[in-house]
PDB file of N, CA, C and O in Angstrom, chain B, residues numbered from 101:
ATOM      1  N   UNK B 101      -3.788  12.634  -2.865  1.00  0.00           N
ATOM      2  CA  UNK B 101      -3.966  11.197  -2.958  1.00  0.00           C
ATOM      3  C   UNK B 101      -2.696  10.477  -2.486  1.00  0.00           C
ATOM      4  O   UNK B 101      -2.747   9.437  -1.829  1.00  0.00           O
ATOM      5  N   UNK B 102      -1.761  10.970  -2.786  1.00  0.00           N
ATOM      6  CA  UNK B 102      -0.254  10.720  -2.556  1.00  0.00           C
ATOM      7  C   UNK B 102      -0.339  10.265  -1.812  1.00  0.00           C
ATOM      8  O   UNK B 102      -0.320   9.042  -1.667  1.00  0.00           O
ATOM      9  N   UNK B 103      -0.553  11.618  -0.534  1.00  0.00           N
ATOM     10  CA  UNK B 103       0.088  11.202   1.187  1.00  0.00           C
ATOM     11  C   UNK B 103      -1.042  10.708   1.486  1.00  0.00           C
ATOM     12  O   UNK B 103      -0.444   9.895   2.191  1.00  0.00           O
ATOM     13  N   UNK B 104      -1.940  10.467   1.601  1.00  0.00           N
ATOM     14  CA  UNK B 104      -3.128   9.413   1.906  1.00  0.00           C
ATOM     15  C   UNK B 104      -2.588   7.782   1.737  1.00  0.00           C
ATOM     16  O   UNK B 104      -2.451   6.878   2.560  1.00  0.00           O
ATOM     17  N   UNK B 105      -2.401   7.850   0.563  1.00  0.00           N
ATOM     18  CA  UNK B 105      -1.455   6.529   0.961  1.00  0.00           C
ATOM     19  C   UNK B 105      -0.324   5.876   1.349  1.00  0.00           C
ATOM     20  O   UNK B 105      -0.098   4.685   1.562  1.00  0.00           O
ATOM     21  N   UNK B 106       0.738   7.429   1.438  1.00  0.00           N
ATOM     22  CA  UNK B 106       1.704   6.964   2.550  1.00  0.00           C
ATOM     23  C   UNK B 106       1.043   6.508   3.684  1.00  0.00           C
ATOM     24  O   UNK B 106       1.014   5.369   4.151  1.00  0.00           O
ATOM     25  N   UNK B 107       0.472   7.615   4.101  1.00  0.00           N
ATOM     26  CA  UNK B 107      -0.126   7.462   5.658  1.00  0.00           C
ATOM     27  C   UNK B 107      -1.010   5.950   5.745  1.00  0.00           C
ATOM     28  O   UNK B 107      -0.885   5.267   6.762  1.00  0.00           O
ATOM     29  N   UNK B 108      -1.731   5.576   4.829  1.00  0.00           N
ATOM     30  CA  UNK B 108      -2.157   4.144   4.816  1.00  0.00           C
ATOM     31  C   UNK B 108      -0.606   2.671   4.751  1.00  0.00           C
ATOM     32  O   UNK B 108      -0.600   1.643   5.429  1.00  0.00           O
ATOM     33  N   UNK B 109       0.159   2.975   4.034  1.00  0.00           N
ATOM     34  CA  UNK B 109       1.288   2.083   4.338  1.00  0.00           C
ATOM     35  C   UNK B 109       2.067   2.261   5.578  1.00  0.00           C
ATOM     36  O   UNK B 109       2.838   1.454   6.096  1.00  0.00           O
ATOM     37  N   UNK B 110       1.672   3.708   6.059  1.00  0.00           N
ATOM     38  CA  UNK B 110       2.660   3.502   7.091  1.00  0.00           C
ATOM     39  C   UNK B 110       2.140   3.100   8.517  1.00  0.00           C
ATOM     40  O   UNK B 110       2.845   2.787   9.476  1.00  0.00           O
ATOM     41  N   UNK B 111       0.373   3.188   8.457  1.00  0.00           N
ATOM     42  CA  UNK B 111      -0.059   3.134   9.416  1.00  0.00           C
ATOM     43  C   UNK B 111       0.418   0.877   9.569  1.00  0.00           C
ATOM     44  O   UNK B 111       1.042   0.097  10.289  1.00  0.00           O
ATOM     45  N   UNK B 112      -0.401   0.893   8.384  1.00  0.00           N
ATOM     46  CA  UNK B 112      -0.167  -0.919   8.243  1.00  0.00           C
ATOM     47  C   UNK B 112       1.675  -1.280   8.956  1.00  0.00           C
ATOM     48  O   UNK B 112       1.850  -2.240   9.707  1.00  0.00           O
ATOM     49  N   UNK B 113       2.549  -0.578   8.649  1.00  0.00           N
ATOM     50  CA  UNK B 113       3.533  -0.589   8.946  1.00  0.00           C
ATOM     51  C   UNK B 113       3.615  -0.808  10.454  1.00  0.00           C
ATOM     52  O   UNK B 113       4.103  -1.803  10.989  1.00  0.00           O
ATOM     53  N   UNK B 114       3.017   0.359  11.143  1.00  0.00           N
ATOM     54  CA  UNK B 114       3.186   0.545  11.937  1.00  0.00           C
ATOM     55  C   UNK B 114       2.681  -0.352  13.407  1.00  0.00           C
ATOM     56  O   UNK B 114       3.190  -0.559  14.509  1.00  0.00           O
ATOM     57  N   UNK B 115       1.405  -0.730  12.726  1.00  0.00           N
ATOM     58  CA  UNK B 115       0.876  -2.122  13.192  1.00  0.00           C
ATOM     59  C   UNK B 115       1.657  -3.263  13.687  1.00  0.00           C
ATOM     60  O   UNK B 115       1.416  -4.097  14.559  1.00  0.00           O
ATOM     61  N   UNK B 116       2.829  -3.050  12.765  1.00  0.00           N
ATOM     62  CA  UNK B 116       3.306  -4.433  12.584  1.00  0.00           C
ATOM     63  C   UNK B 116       4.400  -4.412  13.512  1.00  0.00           C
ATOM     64  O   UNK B 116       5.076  -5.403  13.791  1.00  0.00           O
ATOM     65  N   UNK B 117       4.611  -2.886  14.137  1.00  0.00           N
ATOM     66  CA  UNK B 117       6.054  -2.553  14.745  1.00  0.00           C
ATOM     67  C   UNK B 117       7.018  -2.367  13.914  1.00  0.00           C
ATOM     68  O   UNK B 117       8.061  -2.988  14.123  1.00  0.00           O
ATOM     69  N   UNK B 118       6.943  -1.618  12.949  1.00  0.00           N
ATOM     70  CA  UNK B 118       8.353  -1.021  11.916  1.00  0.00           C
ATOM     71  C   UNK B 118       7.607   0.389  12.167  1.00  0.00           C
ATOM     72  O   UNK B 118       6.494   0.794  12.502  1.00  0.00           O
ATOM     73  N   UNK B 119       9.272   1.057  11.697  1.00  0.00           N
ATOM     74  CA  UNK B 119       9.296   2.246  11.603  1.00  0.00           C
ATOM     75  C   UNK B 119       8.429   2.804  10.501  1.00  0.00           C
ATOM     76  O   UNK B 119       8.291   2.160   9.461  1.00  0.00           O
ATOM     77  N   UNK B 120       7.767   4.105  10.699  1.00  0.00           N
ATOM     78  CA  UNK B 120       7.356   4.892   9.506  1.00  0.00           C
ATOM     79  C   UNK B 120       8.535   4.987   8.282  1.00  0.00           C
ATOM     80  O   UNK B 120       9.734   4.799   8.483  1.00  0.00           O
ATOM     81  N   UNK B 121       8.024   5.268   7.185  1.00  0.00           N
ATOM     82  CA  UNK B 121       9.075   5.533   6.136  1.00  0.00           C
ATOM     83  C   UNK B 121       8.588   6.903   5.498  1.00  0.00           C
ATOM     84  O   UNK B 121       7.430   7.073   5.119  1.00  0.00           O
ATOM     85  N   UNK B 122       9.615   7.891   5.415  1.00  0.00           N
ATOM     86  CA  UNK B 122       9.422   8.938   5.302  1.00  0.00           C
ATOM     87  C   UNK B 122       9.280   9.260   3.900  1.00  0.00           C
ATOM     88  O   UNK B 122       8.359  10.046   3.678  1.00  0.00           O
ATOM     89  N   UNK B 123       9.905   8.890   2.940  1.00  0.00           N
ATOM     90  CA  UNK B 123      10.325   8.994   1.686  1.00  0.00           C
ATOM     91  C   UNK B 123      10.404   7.708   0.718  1.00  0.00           C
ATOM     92  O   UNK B 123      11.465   7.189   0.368  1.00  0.00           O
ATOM     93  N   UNK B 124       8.976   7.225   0.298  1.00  0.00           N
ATOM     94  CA  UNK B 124       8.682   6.161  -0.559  1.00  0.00           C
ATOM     95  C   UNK B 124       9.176   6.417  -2.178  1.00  0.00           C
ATOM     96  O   UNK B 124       9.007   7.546  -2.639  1.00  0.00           O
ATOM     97  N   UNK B 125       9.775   5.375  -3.017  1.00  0.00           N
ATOM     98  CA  UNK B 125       9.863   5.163  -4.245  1.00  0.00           C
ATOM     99  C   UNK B 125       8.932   4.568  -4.830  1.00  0.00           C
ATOM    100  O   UNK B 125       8.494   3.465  -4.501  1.00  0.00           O
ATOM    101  N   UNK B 126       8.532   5.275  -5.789  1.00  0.00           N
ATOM    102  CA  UNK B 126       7.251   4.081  -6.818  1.00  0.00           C
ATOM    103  C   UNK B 126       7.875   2.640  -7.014  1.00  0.00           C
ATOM    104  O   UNK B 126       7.199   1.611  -7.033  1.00  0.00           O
ATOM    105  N   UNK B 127       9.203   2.694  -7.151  1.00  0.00           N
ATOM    106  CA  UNK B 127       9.551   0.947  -7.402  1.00  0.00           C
ATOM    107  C   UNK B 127      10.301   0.115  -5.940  1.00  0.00           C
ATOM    108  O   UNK B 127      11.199  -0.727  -5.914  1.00  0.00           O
ATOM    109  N   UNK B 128       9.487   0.769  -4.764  1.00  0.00           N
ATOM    110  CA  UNK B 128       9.393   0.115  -3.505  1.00  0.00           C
ATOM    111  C   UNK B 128       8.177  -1.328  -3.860  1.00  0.00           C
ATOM    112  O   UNK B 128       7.094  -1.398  -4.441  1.00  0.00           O
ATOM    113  N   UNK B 129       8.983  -2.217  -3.222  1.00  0.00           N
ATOM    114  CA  UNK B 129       7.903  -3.307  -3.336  1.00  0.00           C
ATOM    115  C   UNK B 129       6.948  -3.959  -2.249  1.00  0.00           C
ATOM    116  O   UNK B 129       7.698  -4.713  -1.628  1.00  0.00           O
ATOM    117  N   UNK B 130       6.055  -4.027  -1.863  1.00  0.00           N
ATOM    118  CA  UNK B 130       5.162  -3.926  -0.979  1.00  0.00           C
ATOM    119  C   UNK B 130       5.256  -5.148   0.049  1.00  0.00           C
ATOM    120  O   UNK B 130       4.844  -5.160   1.209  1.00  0.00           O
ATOM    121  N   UNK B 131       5.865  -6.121  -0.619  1.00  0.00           N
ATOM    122  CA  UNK B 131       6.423  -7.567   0.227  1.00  0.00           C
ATOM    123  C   UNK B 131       7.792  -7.396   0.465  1.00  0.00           C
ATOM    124  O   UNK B 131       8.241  -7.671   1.578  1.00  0.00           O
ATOM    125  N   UNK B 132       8.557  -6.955  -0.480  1.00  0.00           N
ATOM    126  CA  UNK B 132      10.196  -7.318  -0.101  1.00  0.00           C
ATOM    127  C   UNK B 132      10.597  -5.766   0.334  1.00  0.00           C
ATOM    128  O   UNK B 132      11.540  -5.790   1.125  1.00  0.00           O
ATOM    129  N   UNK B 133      10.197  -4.601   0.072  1.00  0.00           N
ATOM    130  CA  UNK B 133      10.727  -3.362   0.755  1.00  0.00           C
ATOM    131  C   UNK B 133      10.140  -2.921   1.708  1.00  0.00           C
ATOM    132  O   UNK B 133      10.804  -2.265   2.511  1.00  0.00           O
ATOM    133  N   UNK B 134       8.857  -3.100   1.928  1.00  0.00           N
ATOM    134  CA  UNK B 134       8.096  -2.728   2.735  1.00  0.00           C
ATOM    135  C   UNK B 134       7.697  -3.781   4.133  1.00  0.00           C
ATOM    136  O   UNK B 134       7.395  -3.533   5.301  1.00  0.00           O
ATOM    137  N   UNK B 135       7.837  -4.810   3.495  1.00  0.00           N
ATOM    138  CA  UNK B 135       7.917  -5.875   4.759  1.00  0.00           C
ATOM    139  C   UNK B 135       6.323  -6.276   5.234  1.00  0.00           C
ATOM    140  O   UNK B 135       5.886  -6.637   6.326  1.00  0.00           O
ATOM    141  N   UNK B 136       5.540  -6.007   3.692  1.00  0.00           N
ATOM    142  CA  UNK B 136       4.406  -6.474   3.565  1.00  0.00           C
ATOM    143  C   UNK B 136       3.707  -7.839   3.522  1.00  0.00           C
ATOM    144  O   UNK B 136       3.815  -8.527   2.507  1.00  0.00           O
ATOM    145  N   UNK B 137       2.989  -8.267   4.584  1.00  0.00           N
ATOM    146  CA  UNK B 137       2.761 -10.105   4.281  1.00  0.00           C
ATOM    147  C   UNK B 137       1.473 -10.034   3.476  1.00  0.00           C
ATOM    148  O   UNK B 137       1.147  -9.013   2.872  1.00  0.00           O
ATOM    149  N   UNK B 138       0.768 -11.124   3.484  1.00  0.00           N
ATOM    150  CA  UNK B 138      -0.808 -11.051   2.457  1.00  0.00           C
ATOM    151  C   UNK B 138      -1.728 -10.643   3.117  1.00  0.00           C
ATOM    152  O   UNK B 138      -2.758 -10.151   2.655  1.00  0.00           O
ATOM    153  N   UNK B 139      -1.398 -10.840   4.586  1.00  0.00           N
ATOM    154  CA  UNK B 139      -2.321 -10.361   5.544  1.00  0.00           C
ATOM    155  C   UNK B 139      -2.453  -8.440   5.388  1.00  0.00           C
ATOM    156  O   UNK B 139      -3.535  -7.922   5.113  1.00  0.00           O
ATOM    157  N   UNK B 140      -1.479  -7.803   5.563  1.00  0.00           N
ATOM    158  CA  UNK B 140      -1.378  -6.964   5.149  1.00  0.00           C
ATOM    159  C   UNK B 140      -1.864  -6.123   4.030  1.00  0.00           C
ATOM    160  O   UNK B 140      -2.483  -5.058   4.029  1.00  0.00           O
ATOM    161  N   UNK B 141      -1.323  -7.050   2.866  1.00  0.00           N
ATOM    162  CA  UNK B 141      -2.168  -6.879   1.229  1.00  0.00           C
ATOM    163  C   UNK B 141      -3.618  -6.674   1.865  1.00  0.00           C
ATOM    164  O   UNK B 141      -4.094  -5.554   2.052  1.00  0.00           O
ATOM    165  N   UNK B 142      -4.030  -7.423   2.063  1.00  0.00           N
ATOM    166  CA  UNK B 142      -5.695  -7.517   2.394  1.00  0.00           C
ATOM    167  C   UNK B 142      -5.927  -6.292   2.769  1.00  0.00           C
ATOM    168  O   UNK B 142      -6.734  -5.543   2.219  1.00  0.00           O
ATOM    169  N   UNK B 143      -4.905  -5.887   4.182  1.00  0.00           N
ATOM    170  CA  UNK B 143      -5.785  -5.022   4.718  1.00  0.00           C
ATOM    171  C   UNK B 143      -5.418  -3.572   3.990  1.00  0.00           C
ATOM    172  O   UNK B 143      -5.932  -2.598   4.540  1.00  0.00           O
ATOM    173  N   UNK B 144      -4.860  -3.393   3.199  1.00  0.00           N
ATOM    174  CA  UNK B 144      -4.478  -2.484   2.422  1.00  0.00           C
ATOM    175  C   UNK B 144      -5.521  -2.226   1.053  1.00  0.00           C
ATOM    176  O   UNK B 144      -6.008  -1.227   0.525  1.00  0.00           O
ATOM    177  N   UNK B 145      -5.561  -3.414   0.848  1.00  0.00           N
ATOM    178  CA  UNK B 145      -6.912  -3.387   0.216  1.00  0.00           C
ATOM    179  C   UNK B 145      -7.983  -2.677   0.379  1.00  0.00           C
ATOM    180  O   UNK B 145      -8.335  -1.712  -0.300  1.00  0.00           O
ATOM    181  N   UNK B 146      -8.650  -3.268   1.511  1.00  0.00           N
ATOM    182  CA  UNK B 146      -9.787  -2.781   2.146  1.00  0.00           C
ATOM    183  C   UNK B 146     -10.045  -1.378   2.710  1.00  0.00           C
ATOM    184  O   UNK B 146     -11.121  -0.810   2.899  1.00  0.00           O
ATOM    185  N   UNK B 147      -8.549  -0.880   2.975  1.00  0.00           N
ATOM    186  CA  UNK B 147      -8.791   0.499   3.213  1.00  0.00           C
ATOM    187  C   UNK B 147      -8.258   1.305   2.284  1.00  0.00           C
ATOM    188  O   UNK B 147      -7.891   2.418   2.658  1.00  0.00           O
ATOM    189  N   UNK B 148      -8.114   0.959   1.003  1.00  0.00           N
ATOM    190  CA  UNK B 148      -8.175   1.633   0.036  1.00  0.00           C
ATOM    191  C   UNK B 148      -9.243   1.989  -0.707  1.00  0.00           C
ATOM    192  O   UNK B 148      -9.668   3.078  -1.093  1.00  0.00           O
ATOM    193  N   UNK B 149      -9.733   0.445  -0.889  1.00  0.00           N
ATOM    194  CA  UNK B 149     -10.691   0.634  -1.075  1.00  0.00           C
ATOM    195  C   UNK B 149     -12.504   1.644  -0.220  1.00  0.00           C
ATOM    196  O   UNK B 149     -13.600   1.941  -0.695  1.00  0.00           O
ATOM    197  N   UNK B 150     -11.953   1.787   0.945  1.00  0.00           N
ATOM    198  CA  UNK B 150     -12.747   2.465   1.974  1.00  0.00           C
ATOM    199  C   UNK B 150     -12.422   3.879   1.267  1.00  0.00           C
ATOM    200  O   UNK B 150     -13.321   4.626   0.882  1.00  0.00           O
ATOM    201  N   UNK B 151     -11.090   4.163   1.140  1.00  0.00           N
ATOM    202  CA  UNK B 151     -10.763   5.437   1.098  1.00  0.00           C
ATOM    203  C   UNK B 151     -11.109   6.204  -0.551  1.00  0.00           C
ATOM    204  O   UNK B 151     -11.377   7.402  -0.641  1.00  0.00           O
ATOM    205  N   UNK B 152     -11.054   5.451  -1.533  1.00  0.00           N
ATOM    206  CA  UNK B 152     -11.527   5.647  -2.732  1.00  0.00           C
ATOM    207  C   UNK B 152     -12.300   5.073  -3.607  1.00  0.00           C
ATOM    208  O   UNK B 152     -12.449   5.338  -4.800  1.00  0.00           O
ATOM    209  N   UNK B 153     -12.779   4.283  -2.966  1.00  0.00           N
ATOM    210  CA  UNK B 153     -13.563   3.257  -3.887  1.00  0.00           C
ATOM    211  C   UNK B 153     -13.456   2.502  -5.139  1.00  0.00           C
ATOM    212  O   UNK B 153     -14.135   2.496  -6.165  1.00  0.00           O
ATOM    213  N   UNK B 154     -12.128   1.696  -4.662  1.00  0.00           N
ATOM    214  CA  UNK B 154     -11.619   0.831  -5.808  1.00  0.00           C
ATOM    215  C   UNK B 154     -11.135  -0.092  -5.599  1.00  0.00           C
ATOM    216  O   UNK B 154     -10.755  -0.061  -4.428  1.00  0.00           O
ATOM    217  N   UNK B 155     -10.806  -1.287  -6.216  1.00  0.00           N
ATOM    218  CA  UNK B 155     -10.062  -2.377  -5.475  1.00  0.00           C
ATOM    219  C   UNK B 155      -8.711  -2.881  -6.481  1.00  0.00           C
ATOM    220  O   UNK B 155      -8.614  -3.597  -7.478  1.00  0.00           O
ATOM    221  N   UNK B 156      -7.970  -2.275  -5.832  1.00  0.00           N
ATOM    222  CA  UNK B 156      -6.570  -2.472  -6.521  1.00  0.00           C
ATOM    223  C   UNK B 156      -6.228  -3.737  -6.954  1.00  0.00           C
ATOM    224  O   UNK B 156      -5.995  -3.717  -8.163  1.00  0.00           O
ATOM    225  N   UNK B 157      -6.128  -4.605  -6.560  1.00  0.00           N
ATOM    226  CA  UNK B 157      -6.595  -6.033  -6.736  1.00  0.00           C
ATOM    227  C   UNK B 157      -7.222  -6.551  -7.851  1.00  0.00           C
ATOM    228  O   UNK B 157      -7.005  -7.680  -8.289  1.00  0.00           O
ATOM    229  N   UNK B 158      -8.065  -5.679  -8.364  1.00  0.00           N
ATOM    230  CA  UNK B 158      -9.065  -6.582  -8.967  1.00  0.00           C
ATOM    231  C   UNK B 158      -8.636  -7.103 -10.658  1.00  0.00           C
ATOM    232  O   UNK B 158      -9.378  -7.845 -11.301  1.00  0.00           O
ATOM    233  N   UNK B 159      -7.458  -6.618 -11.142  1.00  0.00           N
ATOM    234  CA  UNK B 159      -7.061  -7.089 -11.954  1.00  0.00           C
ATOM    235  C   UNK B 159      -5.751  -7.789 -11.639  1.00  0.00           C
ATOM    236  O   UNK B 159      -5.084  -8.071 -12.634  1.00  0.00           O
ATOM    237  N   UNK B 160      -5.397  -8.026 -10.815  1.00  0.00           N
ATOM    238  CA  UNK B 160      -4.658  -8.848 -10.611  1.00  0.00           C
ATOM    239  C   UNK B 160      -3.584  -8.438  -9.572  1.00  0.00           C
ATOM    240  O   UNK B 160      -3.988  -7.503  -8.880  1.00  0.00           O
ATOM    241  N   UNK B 161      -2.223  -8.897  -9.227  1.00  0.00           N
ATOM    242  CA  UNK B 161      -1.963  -8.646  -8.112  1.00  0.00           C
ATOM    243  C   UNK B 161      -1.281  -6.921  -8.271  1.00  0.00           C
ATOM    244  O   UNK B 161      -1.111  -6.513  -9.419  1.00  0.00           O
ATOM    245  N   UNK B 162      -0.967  -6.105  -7.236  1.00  0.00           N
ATOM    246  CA  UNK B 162       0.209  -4.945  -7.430  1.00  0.00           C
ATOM    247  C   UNK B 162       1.075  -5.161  -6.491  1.00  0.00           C
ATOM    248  O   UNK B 162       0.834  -5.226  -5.286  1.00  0.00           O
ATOM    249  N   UNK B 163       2.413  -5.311  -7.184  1.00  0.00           N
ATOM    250  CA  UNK B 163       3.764  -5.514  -6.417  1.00  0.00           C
ATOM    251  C   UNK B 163       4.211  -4.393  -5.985  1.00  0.00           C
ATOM    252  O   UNK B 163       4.595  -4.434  -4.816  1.00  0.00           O
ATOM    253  N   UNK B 164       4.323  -3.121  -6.659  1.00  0.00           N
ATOM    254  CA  UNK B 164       5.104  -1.998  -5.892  1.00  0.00           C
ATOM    255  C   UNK B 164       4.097  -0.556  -5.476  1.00  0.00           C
ATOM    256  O   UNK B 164       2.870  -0.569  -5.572  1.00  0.00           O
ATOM    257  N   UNK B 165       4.937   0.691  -4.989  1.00  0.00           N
ATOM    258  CA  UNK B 165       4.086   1.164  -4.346  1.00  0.00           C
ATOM    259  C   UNK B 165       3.262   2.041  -5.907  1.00  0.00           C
ATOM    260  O   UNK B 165       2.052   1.971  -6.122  1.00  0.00           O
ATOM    261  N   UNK B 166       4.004   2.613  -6.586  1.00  0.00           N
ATOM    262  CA  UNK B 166       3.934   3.186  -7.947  1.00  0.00           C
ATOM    263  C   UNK B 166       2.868   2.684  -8.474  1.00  0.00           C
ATOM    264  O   UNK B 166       2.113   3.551  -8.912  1.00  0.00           O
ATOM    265  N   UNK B 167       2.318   1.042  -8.672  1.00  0.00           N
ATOM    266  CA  UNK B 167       1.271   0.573  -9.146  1.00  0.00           C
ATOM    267  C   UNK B 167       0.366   0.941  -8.266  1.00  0.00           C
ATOM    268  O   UNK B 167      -0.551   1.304  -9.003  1.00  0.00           O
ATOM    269  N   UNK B 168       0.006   1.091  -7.186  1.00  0.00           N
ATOM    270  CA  UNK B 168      -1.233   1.364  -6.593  1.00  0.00           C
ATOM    271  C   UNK B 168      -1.230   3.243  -7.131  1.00  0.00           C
ATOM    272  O   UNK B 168      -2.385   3.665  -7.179  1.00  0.00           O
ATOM    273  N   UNK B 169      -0.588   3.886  -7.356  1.00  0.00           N
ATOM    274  CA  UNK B 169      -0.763   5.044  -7.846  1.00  0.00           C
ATOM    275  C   UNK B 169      -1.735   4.999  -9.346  1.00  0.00           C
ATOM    276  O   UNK B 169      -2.692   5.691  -9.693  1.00  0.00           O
ATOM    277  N   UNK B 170      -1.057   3.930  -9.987  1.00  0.00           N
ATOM    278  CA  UNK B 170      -1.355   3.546 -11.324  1.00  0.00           C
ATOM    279  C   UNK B 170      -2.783   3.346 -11.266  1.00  0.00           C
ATOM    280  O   UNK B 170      -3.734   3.712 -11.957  1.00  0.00           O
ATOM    281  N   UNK B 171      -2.609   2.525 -10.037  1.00  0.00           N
ATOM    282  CA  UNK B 171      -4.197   2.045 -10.573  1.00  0.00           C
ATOM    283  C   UNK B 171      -5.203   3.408 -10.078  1.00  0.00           C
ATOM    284  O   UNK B 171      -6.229   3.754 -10.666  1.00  0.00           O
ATOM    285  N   UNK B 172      -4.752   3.918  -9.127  1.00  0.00           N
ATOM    286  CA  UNK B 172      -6.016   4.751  -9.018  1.00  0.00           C
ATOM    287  C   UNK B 172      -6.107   6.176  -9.984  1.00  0.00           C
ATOM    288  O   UNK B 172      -7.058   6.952 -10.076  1.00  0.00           O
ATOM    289  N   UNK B 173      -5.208   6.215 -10.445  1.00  0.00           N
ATOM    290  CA  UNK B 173      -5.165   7.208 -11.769  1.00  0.00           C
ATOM    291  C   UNK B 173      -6.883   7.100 -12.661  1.00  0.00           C
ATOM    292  O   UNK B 173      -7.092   7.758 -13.681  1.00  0.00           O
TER     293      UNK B 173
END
């Protein structure tokens, strides 16, 4: 589940023209470390939700990468 969602942040990343990141911290933050906009959020969303069927979101917002772990626990 892990690297599934590296590979989902890094692809969004990569979109954007930043480098891959090899080695994520759970208390990386998805706007200020990652260089995540809302546009982004969204689409991170959606293919998370594609990929497991859940919507991280839905209780409210997740700031770092660790909470999207959380939530899909």
């Amino acid at each position: 589940m892990e690297n599934k969602i590296y590979d989902l942040l890094n692809l969004i990343r990569q979109n954007k023209g930043l480098v891959p990141i090899i080695n994520y911290n759970p208390t990386d933050r998805l706007r200020d470390d990652l260089g995540f906009s809302s546009f982004d959020l969204a689409e991170l969303t959606v293919r998370i939700e594609d990929e497991f069927d859940i919507d991280i979101f839905e209780d409210g917002l997740i700031n770092t990468v660790g909470e999207i772990f959380e939530k899909l626990k």
